[in-house]
Structures are given as C-alpha cells and as structure tokens.
PDBQT receptor file of N, H, CA, C and O in Angstrom, charges set to zero:
ATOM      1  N   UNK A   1      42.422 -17.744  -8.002  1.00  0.00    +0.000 N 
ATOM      2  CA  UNK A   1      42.344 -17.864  -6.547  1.00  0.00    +0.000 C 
ATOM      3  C   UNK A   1      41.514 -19.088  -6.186  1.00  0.00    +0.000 C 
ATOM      4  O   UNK A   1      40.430 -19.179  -6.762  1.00  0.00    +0.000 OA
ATOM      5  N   UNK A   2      41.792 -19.874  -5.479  1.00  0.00    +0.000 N 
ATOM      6  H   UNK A   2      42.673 -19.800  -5.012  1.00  0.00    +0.000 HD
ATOM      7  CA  UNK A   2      41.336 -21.151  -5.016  1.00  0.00    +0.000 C 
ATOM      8  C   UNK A   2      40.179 -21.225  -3.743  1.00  0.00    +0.000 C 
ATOM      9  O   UNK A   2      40.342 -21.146  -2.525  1.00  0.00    +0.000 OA
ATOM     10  N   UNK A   3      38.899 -21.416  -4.597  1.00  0.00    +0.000 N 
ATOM     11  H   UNK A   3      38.767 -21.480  -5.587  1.00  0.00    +0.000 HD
ATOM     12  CA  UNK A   3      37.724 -21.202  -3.930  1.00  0.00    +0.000 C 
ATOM     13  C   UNK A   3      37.897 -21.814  -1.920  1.00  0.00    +0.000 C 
ATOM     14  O   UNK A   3      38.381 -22.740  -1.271  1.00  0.00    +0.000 OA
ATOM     15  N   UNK A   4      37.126 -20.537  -1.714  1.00  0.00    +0.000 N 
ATOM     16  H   UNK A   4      36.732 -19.784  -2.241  1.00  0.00    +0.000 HD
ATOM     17  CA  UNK A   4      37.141 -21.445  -0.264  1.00  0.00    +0.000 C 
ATOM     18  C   UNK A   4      35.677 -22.204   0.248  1.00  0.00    +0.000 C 
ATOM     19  O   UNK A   4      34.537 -21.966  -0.151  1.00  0.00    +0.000 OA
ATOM     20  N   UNK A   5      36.135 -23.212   1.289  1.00  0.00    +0.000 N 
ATOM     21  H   UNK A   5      37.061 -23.405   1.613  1.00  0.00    +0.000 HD
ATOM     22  CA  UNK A   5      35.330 -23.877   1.809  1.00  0.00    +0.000 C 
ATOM     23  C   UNK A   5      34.789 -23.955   3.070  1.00  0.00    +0.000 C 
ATOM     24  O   UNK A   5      35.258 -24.801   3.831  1.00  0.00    +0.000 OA
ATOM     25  N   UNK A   6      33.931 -23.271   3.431  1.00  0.00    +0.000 N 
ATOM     26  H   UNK A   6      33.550 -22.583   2.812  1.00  0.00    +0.000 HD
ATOM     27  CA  UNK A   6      33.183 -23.124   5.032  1.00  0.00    +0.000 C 
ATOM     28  C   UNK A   6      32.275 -24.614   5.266  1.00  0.00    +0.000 C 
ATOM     29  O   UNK A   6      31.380 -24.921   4.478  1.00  0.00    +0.000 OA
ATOM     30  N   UNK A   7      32.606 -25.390   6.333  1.00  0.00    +0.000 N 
ATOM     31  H   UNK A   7      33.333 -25.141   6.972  1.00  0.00    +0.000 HD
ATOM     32  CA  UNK A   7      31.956 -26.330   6.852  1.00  0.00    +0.000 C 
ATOM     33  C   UNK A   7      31.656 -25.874   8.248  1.00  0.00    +0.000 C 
ATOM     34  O   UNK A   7      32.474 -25.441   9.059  1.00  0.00    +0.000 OA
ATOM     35  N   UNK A   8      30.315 -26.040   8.417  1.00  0.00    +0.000 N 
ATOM     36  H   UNK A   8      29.651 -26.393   7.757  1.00  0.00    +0.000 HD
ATOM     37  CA  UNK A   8      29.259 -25.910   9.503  1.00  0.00    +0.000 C 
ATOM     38  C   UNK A   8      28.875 -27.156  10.004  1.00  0.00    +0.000 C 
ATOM     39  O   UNK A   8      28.316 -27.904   9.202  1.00  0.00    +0.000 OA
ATOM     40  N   UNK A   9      29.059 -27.583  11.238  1.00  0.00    +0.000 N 
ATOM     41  H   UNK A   9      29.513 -26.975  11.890  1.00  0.00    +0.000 HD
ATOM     42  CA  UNK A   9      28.263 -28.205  11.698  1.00  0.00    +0.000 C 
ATOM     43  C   UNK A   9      27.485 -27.790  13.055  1.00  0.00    +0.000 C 
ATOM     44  O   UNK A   9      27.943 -28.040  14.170  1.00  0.00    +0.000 OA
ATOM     45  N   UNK A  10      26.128 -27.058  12.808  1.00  0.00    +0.000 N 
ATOM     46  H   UNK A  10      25.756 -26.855  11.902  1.00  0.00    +0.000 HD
ATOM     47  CA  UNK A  10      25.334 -26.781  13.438  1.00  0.00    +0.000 C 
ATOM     48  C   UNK A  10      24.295 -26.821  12.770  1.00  0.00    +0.000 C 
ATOM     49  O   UNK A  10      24.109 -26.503  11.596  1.00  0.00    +0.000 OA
ATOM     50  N   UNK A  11      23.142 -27.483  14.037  1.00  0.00    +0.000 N 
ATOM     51  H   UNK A  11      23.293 -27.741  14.991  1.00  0.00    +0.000 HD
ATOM     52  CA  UNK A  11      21.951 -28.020  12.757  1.00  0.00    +0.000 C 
ATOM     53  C   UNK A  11      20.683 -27.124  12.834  1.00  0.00    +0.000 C 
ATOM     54  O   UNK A  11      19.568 -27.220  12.321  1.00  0.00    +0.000 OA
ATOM     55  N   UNK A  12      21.462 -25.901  13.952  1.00  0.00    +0.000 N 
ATOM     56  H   UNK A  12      22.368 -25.823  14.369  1.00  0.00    +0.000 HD
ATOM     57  CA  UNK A  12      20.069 -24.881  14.032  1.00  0.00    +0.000 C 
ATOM     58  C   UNK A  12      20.619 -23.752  13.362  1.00  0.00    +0.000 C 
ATOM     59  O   UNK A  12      20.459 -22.614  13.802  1.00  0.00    +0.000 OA
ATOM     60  N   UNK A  13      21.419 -24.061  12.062  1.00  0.00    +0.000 N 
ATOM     61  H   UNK A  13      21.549 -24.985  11.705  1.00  0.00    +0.000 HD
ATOM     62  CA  UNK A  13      21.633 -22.950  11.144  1.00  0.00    +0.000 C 
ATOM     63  C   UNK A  13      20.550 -23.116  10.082  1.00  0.00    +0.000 C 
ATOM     64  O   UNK A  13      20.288 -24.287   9.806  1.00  0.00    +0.000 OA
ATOM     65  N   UNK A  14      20.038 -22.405   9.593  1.00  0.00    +0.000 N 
ATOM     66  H   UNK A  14      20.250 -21.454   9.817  1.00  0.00    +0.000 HD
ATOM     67  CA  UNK A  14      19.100 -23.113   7.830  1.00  0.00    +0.000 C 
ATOM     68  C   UNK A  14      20.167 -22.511   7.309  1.00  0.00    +0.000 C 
ATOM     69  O   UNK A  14      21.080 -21.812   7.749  1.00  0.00    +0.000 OA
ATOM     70  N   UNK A  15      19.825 -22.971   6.198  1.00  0.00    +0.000 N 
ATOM     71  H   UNK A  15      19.084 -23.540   5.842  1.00  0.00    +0.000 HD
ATOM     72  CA  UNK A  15      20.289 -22.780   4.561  1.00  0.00    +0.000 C 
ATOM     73  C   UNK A  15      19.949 -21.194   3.713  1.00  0.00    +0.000 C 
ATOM     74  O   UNK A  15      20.328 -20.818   2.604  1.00  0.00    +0.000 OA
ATOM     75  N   UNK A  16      19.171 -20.562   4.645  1.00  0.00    +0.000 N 
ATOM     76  H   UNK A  16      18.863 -20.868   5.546  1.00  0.00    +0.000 HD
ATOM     77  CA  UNK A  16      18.961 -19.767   4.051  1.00  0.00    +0.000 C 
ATOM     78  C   UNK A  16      20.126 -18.525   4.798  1.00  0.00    +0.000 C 
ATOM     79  O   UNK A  16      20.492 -17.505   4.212  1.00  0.00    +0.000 OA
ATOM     80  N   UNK A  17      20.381 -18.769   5.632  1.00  0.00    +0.000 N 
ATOM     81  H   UNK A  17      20.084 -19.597   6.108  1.00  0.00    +0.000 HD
ATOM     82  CA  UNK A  17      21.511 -17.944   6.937  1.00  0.00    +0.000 C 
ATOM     83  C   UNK A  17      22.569 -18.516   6.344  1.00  0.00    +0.000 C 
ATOM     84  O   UNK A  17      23.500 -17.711   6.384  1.00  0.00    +0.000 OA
ATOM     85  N   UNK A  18      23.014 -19.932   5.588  1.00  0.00    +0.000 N 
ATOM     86  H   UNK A  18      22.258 -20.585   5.555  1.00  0.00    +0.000 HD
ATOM     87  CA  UNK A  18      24.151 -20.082   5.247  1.00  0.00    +0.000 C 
ATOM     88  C   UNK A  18      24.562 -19.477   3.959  1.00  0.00    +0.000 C 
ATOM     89  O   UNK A  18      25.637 -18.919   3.740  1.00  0.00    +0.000 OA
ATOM     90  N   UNK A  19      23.328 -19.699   2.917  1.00  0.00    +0.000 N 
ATOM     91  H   UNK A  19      22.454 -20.153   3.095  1.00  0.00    +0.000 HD
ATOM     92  CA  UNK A  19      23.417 -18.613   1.686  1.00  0.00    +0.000 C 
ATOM     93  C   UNK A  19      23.583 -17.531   1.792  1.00  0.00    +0.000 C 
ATOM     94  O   UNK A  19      24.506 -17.030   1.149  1.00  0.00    +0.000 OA
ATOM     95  N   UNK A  20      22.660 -16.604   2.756  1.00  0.00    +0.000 N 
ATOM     96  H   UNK A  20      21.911 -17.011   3.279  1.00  0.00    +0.000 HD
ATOM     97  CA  UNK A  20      23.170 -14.828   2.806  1.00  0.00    +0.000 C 
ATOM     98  C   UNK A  20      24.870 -14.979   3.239  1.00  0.00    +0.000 C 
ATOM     99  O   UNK A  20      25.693 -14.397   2.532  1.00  0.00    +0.000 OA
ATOM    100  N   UNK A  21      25.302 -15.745   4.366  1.00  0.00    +0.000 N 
ATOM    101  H   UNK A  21      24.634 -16.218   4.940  1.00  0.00    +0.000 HD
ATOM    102  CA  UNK A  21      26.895 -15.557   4.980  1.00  0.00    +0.000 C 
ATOM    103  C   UNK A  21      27.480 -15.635   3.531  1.00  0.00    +0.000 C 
ATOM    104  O   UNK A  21      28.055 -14.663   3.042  1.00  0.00    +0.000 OA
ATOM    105  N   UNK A  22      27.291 -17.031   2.729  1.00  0.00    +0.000 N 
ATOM    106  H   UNK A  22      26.824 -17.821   3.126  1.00  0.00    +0.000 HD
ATOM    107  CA  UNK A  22      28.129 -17.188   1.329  1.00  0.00    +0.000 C 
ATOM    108  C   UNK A  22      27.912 -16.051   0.330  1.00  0.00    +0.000 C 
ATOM    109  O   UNK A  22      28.891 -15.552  -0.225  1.00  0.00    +0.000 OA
ATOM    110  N   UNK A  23      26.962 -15.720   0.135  1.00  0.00    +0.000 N 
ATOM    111  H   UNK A  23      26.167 -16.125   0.586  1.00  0.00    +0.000 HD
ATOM    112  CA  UNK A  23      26.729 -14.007  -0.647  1.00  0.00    +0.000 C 
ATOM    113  C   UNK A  23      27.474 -13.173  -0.174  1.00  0.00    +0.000 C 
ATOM    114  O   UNK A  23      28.134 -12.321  -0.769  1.00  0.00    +0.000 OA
ATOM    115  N   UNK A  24      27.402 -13.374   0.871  1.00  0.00    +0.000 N 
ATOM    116  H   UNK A  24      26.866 -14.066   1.354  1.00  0.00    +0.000 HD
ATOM    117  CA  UNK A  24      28.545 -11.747   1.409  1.00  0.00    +0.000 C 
ATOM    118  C   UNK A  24      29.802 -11.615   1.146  1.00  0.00    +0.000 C 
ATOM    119  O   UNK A  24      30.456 -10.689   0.666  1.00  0.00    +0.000 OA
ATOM    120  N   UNK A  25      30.209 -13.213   1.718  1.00  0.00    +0.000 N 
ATOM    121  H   UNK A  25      29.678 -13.965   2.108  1.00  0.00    +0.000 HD
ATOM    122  CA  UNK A  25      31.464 -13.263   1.444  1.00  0.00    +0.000 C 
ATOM    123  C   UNK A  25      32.254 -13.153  -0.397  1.00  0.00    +0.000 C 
ATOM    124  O   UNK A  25      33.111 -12.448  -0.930  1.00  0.00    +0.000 OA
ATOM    125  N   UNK A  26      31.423 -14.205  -0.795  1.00  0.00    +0.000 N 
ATOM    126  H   UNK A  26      30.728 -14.778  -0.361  1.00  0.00    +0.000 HD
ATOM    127  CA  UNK A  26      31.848 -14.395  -1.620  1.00  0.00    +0.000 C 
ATOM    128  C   UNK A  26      31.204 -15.209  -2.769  1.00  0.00    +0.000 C 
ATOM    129  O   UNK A  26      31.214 -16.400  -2.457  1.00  0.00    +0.000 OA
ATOM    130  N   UNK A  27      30.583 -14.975  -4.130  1.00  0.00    +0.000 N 
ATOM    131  H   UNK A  27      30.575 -14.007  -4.383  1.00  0.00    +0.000 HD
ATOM    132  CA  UNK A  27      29.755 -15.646  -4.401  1.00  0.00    +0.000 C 
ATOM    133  C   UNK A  27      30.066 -16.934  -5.129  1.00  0.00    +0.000 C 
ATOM    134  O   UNK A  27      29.179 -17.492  -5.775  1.00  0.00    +0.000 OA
ATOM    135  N   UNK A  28      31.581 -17.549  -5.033  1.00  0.00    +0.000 N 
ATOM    136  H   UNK A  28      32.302 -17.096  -4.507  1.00  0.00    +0.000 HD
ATOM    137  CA  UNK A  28      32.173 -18.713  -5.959  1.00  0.00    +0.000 C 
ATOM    138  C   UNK A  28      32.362 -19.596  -4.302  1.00  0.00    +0.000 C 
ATOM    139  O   UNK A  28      32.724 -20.765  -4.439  1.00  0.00    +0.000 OA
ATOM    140  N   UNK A  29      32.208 -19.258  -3.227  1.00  0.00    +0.000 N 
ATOM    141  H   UNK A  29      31.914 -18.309  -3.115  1.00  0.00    +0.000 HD
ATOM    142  CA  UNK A  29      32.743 -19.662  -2.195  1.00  0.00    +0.000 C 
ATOM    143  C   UNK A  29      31.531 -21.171  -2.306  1.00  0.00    +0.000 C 
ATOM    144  O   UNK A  29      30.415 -20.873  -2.734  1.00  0.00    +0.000 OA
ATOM    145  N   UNK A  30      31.735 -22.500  -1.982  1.00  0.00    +0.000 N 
ATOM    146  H   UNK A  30      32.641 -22.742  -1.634  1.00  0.00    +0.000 HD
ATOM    147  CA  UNK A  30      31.227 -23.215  -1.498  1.00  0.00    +0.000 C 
ATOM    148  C   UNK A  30      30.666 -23.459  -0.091  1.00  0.00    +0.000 C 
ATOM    149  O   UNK A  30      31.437 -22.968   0.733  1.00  0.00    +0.000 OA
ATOM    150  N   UNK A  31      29.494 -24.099   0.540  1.00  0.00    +0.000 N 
ATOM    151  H   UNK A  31      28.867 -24.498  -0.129  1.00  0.00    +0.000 HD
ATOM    152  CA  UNK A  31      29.224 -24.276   1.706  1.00  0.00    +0.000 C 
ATOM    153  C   UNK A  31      29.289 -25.431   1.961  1.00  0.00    +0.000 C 
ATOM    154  O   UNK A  31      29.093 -26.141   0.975  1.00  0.00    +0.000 OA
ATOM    155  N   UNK A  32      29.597 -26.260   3.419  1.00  0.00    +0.000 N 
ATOM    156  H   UNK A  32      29.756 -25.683   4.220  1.00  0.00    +0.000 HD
ATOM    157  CA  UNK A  32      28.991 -27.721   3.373  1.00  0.00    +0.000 C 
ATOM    158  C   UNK A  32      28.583 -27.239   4.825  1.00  0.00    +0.000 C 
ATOM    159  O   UNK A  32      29.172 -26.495   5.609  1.00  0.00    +0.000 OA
ATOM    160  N   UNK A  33      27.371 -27.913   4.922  1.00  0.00    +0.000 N 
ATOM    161  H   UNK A  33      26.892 -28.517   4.285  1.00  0.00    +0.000 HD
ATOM    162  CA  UNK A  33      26.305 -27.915   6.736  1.00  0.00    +0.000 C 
ATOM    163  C   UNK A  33      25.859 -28.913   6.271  1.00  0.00    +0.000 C 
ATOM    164  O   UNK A  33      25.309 -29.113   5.188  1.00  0.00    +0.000 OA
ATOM    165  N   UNK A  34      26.284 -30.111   7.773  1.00  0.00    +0.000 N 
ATOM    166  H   UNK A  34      26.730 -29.949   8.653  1.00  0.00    +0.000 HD
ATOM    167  CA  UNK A  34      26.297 -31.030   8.120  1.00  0.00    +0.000 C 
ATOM    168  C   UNK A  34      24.962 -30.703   9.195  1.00  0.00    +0.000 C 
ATOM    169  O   UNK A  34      25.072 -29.892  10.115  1.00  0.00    +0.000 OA
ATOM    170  N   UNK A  35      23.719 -31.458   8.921  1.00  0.00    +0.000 N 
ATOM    171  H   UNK A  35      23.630 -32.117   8.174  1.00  0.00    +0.000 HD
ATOM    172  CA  UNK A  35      22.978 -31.578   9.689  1.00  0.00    +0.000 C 
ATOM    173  C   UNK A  35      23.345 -32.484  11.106  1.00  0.00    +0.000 C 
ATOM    174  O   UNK A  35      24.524 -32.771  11.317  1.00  0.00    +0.000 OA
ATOM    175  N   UNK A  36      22.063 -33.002  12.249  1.00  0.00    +0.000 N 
ATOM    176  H   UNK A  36      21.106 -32.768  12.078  1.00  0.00    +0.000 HD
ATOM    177  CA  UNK A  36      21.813 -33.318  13.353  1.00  0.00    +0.000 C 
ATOM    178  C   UNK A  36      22.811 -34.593  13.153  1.00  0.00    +0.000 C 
ATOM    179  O   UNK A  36      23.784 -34.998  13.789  1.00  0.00    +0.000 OA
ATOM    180  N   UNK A  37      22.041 -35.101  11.826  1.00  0.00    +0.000 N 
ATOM    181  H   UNK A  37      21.251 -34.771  11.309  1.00  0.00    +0.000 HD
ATOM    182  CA  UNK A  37      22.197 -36.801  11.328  1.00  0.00    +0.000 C 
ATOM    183  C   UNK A  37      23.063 -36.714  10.636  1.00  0.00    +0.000 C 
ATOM    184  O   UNK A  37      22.785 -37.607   9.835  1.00  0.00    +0.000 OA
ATOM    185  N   UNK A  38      24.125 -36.219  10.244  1.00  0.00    +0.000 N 
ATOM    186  H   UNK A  38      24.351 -35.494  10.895  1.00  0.00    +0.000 HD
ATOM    187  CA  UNK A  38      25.712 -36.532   9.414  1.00  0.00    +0.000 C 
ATOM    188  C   UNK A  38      25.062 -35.780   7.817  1.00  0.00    +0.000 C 
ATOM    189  O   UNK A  38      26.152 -35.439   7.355  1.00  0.00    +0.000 OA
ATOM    190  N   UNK A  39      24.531 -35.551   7.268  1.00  0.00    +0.000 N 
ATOM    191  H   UNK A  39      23.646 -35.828   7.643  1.00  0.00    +0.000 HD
ATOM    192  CA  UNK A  39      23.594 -35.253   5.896  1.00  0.00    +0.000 C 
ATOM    193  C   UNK A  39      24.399 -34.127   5.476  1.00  0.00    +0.000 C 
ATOM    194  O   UNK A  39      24.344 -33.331   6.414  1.00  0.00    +0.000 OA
ATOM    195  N   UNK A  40      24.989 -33.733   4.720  1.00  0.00    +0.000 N 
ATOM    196  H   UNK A  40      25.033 -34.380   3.958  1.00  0.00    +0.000 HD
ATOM    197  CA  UNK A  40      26.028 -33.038   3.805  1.00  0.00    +0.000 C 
ATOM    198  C   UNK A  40      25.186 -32.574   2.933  1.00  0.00    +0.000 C 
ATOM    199  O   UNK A  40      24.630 -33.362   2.167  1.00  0.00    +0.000 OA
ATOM    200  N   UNK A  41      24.902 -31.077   2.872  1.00  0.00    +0.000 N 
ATOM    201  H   UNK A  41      25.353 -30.437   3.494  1.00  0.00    +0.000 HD
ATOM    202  CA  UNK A  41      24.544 -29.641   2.109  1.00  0.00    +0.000 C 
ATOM    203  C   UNK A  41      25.378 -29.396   1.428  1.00  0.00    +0.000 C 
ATOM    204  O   UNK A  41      26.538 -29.455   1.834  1.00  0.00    +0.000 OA
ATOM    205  N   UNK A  42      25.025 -28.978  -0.046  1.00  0.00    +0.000 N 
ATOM    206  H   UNK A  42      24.082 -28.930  -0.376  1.00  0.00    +0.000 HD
ATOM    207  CA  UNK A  42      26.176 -27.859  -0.483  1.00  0.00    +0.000 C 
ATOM    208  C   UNK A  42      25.338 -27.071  -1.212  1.00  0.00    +0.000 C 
ATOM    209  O   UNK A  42      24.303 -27.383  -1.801  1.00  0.00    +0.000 OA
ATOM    210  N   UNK A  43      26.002 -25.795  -1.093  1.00  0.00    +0.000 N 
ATOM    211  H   UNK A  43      26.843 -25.541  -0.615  1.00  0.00    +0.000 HD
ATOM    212  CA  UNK A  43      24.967 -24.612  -1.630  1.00  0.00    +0.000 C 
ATOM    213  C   UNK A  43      25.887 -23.918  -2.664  1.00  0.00    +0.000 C 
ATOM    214  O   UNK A  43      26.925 -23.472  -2.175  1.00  0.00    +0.000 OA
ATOM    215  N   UNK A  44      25.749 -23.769  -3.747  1.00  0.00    +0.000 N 
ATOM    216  H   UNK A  44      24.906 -24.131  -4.144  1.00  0.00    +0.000 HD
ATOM    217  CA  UNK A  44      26.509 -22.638  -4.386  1.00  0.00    +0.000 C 
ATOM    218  C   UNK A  44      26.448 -21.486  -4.520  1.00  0.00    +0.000 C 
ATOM    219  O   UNK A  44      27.322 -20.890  -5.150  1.00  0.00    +0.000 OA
TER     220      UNK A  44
C-alpha cells in the first residue's frame, strides 16, 4: 500500500500535534508542515 502524504500549511500547528495526528493515523504515513517562512518538516 502506497504510503500517504499529509501537507500542512499552518504555522500555529507544532510538531508535536502533527506527530500524535500521524500516530493515529498511521505510523508509515509521512508529514510535511510548511512553516510561516516556506521551511519544510518531515516527521516520520
């Protein structure tokens, strides 16, 4: 099954609200949150 990819751009999310959402869902799922300034996250 072909991992999915959630992109956020909101910069009053943390990383730690984007990790629990990716745990829940799914733990192979990738994140990308795009901060204020264009800056590309990825969390596994």
């Amino acid at each position: 099954m072909p991992k999915k990819i959630l992109v956020v751009e909101d910069n009053q999310l943390n990383m730690e609200y984007l990790v629990e959402a990716l745990n829940a869902v799914c733990c192979c799922e990738i994140i990308q949150a795009f901060d204020g300034k264009g800056a590309l996250i990825k969390a596994l």
